[in-house]
MISE-214842 format. One line per 10 residues: number of its first residue (from 0); for each residue x, y, z of N, C-alpha, C, O. Coordinates in nm, 4 decimals, padded with zeros to 6 digits. Atoms other than C-alpha are relative to their C-alpha. Layout:
N
NUM = X:Y:Z:X:Y:Z:X:Y:Z:X:Y:Z ~ ...
***
This chain:
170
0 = 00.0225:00.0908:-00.1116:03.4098:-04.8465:-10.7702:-00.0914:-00.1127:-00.0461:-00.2075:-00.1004:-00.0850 ~ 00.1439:00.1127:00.0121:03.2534:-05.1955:-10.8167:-00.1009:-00.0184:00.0653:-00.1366:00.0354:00.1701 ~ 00.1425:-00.0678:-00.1194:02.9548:-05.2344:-10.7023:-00.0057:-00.1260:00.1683:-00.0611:-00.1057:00.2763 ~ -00.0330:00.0476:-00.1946:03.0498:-05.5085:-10.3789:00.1182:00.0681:00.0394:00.1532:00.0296:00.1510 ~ -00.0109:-00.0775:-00.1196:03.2785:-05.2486:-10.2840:-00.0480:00.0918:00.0217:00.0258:00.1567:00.0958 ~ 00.0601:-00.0500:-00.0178:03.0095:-05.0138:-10.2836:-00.0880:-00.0423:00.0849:-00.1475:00.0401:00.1544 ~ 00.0963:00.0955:-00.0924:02.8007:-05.2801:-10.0954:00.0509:00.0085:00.1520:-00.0134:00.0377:00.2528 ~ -00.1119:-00.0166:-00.1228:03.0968:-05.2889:-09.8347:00.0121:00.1644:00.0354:00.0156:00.1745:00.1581 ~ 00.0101:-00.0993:-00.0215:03.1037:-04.9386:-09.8199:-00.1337:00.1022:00.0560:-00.1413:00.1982:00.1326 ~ 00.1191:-00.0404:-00.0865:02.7638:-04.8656:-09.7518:-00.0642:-00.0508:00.1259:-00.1390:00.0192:00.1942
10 = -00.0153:00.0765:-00.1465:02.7487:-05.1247:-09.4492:00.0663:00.0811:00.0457:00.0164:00.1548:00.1309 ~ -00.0880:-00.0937:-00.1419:03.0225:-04.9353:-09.2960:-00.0404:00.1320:00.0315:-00.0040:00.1990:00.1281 ~ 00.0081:-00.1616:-00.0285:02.8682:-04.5999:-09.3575:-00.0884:-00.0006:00.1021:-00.0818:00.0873:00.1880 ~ 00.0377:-00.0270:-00.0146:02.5960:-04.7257:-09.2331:-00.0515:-00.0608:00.1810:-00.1490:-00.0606:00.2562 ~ -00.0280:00.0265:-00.1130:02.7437:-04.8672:-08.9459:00.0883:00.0563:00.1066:00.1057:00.0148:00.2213 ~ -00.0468:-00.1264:-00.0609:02.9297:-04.5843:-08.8379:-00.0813:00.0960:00.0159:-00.0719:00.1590:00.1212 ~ 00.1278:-00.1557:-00.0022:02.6369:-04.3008:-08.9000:-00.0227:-00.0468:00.1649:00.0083:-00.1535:00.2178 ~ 00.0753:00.0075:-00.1255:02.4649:-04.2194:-08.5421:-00.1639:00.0416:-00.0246:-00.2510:00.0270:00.0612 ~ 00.1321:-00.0024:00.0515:02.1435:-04.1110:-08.7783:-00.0429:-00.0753:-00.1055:00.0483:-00.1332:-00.1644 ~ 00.0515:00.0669:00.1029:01.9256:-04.2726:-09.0343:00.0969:00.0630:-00.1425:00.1576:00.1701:-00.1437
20 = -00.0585:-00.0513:00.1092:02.0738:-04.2548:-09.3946:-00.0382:-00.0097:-00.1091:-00.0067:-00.1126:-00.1689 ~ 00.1123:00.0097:00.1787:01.8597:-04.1957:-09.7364:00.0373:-00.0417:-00.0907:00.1588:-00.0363:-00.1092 ~ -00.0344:00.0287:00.1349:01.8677:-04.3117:-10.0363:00.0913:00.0437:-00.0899:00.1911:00.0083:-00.1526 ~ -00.0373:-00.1475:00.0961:01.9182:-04.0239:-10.2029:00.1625:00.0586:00.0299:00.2503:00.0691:-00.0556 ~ -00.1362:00.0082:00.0092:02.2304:-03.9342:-10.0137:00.0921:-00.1228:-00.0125:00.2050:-00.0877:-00.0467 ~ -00.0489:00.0651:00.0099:02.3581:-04.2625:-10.0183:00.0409:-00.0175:-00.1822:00.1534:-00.0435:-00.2250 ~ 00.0093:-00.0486:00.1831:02.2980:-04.2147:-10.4459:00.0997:00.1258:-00.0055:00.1963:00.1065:-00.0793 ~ -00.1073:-00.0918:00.0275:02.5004:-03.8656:-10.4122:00.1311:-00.0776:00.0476:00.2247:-00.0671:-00.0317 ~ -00.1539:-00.0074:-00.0472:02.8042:-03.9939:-10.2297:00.0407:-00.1116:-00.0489:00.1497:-00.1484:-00.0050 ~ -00.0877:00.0497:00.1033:02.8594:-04.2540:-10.4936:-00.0454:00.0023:-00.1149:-00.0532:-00.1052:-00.1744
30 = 00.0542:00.0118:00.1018:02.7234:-04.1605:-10.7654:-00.0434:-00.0770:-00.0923:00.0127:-00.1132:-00.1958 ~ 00.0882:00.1362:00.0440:02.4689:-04.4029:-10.8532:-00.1496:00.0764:00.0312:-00.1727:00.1837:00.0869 ~ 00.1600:-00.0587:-00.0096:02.0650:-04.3724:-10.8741:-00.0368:-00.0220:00.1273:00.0376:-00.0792:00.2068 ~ 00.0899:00.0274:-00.1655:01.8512:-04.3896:-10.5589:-00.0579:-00.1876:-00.0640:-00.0548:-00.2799:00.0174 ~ 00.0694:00.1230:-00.0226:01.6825:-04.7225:-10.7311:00.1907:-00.1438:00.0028:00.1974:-00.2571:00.0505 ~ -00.1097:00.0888:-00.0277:02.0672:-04.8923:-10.7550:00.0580:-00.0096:00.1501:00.1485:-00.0885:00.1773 ~ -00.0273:00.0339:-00.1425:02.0854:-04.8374:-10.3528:-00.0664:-00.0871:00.0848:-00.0391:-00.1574:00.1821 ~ 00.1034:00.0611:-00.0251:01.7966:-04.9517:-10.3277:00.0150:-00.1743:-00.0249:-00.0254:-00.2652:00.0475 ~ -00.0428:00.1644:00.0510:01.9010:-05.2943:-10.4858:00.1406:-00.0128:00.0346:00.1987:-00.1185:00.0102 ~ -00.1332:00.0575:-00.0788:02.2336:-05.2687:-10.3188:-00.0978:-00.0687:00.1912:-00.0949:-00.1797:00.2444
40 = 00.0426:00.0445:-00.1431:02.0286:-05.2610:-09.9448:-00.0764:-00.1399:-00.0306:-00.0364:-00.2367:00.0341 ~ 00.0364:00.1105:-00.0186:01.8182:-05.5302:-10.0417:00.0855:-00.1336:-00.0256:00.0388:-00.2378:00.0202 ~ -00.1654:00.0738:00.0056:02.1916:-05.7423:-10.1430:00.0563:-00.0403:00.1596:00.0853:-00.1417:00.2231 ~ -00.0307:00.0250:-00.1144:02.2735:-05.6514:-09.8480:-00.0510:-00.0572:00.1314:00.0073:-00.0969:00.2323 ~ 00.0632:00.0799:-00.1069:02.0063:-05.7778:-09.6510:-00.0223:-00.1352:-00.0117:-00.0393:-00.2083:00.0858 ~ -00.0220:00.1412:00.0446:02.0051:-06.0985:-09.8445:00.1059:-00.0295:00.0727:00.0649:-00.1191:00.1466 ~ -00.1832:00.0112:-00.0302:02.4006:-06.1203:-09.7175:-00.0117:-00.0137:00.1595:00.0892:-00.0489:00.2205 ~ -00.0040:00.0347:-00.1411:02.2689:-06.1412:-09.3435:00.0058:00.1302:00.0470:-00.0052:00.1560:00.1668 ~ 00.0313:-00.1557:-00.1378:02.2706:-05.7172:-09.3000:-00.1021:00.0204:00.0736:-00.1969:00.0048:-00.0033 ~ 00.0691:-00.0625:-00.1044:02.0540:-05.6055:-09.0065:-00.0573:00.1191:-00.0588:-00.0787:00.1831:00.0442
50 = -00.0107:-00.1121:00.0650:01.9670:-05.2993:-09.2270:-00.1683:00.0072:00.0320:-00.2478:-00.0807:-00.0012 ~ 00.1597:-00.0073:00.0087:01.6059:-05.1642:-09.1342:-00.0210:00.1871:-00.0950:00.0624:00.2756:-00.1138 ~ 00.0146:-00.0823:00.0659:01.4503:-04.9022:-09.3252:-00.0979:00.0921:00.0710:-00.2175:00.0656:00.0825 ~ 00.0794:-00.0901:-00.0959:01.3271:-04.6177:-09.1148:-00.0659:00.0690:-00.0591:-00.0395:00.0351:-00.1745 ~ 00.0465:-00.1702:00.0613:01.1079:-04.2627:-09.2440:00.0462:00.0729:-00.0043:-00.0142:00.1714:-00.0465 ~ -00.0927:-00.0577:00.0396:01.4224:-04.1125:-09.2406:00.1455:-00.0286:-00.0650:00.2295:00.0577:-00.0904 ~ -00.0997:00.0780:00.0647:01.6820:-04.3844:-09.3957:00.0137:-00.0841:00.0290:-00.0787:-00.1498:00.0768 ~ -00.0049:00.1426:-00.0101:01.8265:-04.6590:-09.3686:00.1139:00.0304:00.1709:00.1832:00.1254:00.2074 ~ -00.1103:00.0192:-00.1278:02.0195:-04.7760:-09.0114:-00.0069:-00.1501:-00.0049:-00.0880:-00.2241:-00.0607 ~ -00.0175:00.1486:-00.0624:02.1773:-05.1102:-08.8530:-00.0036:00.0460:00.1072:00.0896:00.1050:00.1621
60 = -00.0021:-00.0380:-00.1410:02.0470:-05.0506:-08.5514:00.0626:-00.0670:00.1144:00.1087:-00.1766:00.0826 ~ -00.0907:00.0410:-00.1223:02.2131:-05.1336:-08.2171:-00.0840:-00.0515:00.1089:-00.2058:-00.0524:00.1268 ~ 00.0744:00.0443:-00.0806:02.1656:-05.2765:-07.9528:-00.0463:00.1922:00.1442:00.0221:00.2914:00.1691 ~ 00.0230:-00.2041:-00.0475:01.9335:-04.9308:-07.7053:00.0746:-00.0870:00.1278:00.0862:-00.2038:00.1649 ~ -00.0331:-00.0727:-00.1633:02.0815:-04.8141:-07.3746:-00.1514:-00.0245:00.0645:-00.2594:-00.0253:00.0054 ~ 00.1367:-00.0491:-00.0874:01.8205:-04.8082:-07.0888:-00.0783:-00.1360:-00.0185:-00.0519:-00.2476:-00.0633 ~ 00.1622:00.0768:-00.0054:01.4751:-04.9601:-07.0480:-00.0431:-00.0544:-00.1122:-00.0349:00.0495:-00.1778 ~ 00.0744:-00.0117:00.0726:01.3064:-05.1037:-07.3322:-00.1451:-00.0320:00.0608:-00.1507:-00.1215:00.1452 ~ 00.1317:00.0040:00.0054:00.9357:-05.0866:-07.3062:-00.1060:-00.0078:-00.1035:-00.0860:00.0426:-00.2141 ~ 00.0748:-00.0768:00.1248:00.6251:-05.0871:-07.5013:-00.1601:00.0602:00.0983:-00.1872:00.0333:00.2153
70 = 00.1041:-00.0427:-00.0603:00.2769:-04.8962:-07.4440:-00.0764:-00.0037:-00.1190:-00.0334:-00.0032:-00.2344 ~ 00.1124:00.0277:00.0687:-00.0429:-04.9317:-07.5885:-00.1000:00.1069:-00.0053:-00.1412:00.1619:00.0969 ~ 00.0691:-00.1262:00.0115:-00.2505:-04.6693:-07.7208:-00.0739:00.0234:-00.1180:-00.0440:-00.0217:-00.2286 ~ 00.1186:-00.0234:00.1393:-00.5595:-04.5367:-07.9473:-00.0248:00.1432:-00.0031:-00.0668:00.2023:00.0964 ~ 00.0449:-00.0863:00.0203:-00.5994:-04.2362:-08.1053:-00.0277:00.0496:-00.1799:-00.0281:-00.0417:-00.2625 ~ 00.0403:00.0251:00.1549:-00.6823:-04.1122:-08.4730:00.1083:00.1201:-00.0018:00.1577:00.1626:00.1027 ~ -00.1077:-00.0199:00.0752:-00.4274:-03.9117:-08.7013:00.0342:00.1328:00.0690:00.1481:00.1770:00.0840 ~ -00.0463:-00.1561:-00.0535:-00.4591:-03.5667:-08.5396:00.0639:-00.0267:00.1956:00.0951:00.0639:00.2729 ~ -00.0462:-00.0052:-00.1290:-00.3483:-03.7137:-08.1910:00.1083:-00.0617:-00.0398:00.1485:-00.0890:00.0733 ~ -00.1105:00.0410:00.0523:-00.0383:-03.8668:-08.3619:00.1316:00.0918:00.0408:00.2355:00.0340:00.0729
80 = -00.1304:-00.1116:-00.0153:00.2184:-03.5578:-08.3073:-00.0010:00.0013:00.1706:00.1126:-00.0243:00.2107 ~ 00.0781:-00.0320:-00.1202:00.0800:-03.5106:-07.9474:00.0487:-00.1154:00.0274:00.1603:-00.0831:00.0679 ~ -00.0425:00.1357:-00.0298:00.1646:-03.9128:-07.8816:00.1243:00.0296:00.0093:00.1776:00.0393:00.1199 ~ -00.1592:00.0290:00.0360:00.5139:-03.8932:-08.0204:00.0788:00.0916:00.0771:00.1791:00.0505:00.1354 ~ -00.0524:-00.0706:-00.0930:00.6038:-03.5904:-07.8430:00.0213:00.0006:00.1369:00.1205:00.0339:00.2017 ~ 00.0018:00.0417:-00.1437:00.4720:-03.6899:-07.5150:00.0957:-00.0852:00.0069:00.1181:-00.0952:00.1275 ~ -00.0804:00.1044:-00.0145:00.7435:-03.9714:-07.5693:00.1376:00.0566:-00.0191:00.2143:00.0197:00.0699 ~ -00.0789:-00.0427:00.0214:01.0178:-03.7872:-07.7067:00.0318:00.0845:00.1347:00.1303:00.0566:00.2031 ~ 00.0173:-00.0941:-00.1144:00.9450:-03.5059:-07.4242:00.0775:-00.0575:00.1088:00.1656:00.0122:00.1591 ~ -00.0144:00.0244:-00.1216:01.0125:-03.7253:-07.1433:00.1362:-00.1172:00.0063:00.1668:-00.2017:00.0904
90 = -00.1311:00.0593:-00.0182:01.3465:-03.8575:-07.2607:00.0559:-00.1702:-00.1214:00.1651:-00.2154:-00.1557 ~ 00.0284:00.1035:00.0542:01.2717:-04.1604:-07.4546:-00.0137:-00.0358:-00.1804:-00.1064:00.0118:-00.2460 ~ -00.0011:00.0362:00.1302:01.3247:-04.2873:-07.8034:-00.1525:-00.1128:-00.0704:-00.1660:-00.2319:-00.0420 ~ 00.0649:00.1073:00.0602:01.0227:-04.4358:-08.0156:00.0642:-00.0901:-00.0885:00.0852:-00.0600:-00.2060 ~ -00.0461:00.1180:00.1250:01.1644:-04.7495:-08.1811:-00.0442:-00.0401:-00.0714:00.0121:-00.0673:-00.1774 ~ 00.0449:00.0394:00.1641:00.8950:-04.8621:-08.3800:-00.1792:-00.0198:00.0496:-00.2263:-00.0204:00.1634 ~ 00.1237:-00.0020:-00.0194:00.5251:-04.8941:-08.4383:-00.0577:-00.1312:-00.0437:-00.0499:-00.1704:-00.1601 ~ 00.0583:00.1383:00.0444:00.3450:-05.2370:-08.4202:-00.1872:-00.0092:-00.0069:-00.2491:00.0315:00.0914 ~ 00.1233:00.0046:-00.0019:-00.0274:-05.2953:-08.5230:-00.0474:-00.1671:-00.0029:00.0233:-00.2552:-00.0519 ~ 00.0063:00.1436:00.0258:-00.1925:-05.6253:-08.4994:-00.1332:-00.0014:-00.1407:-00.2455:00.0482:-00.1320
100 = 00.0968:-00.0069:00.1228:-00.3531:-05.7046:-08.9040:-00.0448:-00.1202:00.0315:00.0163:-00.2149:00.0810 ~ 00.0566:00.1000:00.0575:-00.6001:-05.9120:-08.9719:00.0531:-00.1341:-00.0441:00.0711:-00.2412:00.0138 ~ -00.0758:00.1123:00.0959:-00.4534:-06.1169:-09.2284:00.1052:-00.0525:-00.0168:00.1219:-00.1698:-00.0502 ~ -00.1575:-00.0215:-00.0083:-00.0667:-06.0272:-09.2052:00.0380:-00.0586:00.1583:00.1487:-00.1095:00.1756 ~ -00.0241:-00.0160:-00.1346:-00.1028:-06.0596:-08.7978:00.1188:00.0650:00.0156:00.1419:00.1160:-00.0940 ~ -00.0736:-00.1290:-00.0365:00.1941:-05.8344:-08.6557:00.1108:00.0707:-00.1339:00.2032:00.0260:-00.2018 ~ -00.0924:-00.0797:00.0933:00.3270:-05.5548:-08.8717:00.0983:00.0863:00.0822:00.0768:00.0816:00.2033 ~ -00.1058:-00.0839:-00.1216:00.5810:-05.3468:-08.6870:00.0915:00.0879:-00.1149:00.1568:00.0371:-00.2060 ~ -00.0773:-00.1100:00.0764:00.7400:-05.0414:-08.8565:00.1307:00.1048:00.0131:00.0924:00.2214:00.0236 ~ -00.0574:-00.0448:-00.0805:01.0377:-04.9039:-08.7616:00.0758:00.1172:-00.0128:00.1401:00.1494:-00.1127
110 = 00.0626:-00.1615:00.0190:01.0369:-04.5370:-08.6456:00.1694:00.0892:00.0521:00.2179:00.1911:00.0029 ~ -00.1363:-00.0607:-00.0476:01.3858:-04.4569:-08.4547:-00.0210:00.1571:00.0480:00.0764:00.2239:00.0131 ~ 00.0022:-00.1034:00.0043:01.2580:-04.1150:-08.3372:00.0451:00.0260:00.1734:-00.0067:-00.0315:00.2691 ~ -00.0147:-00.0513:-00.1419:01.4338:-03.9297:-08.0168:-00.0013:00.1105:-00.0099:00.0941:00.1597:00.0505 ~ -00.0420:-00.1496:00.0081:01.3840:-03.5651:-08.1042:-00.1456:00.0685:-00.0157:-00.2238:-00.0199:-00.0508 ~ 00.0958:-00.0592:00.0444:01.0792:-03.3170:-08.1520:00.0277:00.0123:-00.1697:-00.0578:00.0242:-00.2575 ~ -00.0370:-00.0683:00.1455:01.2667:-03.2422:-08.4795:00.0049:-00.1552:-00.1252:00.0149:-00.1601:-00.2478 ~ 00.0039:00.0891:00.0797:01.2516:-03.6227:-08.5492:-00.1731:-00.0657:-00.0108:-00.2210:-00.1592:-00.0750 ~ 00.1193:00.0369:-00.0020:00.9078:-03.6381:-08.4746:-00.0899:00.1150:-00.1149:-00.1958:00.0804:-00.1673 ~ 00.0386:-00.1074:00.1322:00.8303:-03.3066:-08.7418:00.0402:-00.0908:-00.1599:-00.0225:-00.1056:-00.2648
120 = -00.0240:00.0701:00.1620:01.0239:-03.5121:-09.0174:-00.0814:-00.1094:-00.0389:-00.0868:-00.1417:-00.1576 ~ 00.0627:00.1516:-00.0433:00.8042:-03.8446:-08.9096:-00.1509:00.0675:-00.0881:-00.2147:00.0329:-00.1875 ~ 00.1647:-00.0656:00.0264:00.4820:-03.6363:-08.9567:00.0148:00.0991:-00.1223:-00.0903:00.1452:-00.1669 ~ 00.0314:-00.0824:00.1390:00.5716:-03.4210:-09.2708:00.0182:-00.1347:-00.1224:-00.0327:-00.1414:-00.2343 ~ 00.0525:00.1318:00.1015:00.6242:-03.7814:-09.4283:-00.1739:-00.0218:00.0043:-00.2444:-00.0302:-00.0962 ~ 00.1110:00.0819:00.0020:00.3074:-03.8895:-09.3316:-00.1012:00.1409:-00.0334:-00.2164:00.1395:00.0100 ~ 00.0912:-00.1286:00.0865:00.1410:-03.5581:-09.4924:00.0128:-00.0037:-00.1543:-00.0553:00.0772:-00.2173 ~ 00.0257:00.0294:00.1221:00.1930:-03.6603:-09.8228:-00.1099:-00.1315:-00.0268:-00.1287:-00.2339:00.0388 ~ 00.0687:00.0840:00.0431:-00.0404:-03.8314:-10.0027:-00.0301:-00.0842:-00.0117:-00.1464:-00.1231:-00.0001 ~ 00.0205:00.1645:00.0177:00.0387:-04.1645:-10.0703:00.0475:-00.0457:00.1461:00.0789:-00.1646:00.1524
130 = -00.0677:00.0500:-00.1178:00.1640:-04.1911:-09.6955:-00.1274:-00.0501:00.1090:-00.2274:00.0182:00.0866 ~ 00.1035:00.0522:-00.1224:-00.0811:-04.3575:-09.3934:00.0489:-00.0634:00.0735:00.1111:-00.1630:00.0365 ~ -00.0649:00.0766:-00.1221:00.0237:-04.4669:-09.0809:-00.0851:-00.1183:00.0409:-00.2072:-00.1070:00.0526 ~ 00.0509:00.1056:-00.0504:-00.0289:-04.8373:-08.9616:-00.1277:00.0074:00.0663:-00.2343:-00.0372:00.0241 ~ 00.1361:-00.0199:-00.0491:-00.2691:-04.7434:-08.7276:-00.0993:00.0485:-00.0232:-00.1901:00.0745:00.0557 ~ 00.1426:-00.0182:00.0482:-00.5025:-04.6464:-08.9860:-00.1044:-00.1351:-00.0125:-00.2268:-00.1374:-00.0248 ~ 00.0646:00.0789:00.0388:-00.5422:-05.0054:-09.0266:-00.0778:-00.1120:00.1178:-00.1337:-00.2216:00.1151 ~ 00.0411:00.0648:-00.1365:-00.6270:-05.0856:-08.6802:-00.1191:00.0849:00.0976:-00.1352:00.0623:00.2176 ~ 00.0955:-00.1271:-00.0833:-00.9007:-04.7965:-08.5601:00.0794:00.0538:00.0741:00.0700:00.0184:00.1916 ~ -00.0931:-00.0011:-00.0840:-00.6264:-04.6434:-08.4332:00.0763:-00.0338:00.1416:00.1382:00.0365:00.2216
140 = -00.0830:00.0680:-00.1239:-00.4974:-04.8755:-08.1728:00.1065:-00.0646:-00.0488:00.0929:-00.1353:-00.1486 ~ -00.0801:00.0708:00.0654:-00.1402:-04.9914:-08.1999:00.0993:00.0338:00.1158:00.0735:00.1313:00.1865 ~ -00.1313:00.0056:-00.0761:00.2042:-05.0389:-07.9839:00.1028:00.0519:-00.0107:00.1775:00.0122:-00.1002 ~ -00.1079:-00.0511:00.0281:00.4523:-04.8393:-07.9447:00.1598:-00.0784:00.0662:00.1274:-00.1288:00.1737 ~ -00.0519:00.0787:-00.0827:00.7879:-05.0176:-07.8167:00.1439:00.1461:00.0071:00.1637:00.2226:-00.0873 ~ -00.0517:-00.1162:-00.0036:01.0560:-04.7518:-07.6841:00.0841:-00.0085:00.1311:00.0651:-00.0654:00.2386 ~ -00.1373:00.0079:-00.0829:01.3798:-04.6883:-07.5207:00.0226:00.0852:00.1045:00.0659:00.1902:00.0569 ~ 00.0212:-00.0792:-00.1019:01.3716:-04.5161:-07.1720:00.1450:-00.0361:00.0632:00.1978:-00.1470:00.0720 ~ -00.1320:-00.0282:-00.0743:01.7018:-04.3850:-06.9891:-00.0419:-00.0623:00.1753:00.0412:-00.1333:00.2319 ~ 00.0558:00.1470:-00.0858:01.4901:-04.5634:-06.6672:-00.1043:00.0564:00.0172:-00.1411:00.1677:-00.0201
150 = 00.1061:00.0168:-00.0418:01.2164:-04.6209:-06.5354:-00.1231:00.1183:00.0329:-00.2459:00.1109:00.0383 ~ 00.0546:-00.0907:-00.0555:01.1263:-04.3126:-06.4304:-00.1170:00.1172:-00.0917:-00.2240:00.1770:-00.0795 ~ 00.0388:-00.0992:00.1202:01.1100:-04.1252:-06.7574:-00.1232:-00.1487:-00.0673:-00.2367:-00.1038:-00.0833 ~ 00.0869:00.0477:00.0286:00.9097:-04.4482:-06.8829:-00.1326:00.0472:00.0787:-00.2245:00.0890:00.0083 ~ 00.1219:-00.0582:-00.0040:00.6347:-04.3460:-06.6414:-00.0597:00.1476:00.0061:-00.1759:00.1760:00.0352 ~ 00.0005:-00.1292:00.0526:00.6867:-03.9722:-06.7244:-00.1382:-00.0227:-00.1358:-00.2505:00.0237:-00.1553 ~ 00.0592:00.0682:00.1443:00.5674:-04.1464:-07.0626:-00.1769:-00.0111:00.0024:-00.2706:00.0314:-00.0652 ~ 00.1721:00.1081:-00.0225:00.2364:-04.3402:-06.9303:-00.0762:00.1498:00.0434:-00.1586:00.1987:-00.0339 ~ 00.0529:-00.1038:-00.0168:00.1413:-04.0207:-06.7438:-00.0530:00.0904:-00.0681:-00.1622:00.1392:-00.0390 ~ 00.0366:-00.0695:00.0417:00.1629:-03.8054:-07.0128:-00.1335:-00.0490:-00.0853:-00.2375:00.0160:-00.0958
160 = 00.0846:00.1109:00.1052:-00.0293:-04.0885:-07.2589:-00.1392:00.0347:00.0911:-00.2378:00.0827:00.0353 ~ 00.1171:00.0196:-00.0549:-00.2842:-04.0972:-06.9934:-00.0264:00.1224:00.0150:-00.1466:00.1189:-00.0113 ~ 00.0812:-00.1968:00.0006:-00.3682:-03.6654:-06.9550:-00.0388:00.0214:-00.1287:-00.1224:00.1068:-00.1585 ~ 00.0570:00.0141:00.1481:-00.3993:-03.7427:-07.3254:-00.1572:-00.0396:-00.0663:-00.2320:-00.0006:-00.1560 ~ 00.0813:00.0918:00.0202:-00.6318:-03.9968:-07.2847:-00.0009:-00.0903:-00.1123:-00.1009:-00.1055:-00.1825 ~ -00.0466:00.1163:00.1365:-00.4850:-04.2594:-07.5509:00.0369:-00.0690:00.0402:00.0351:-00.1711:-00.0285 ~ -00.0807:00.1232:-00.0468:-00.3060:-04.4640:-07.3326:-00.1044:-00.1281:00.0410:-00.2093:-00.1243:00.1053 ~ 00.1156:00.1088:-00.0302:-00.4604:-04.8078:-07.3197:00.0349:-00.0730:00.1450:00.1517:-00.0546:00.1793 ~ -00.0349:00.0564:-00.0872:-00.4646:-05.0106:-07.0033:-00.0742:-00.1303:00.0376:-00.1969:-00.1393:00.0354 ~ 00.0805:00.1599:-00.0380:-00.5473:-05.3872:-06.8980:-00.0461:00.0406:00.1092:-00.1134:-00.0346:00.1796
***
């Protein structure tokens, strides 16, 4: 296979998948390295793909269903699982995590999690070593922005944030 129809081929995979898609398998299922996918996605994002790179692979994300929202919230690394769950819990997809830097001003990271089981894979990344979440670089305050089936389950959301005590409020 040449490698633009490997380019073409991984757009479609990765525009058909309904989950994130790794490197690594994207390297098994054409047998190529993880760093030649790696320099195919960034091809492809040169080329005008939509391709974001999640903590569990790569997606072209879509346009969400529902509500979007975001909420604002501070807590330090051990209230992190506890956050994400309260969000997942009540129906709702985290889309991504935004901090405001210093220097960079908005970083935004993007998280795609709707599951307890996507919120375990989220947090056994961020247990390795070289890993730190954005909101280390903010005293942990940072934005979450997130996809609610309606309204309702969004303030399912705020509620829980707030028995937490992380949820920020103007």
């Amino acid at each position: 296979m040449r490698a633009e129809e490997r380019r073409q081929a991984i757009r479609e995979l990765l525009q058909n998948s309904k989950q994130p898609v790794s490197a690594s398998a994207l390297a098994a299922r054409f047998a190529v390295s993880r760093q030649i996918i790696v320099g195919d996605i960034a091809l492809l994002r040169a080329a005008g793909a939509e391709i974001s790179a999640t903590p569990r692979g790569y997606v072209i994300l879509r346009e969400t269903a529902g509500l979007v929202r975001q909420v604002a919230v501070q807590h330090d690394a051990a209230g992190m699982e506890a956050e994400l769950n309260a969000m997942v819990d009540q129906g709702c997809t985290v889309l991504d995590v935004i901090v405001e830097h210093p220097i960079y001003g908005q970083l935004t990271g993007p998280l795609q999690l709707a599951s307890r089981y996507d919120v375990a894979q989220f947090l056994a990344r961020c247990s390795q070593p070289d890993a730190r979440p954005l909101s280390e670089l903010t005293e942990g305050i940072h934005l979450h922005t997130l996809s609610c089936p309606d309204e309702a389950a969004f303030d399912r959301v705020r509620q829980e944030l707030r028995r937490l005590g992380i949820l920020l409020e103007g």
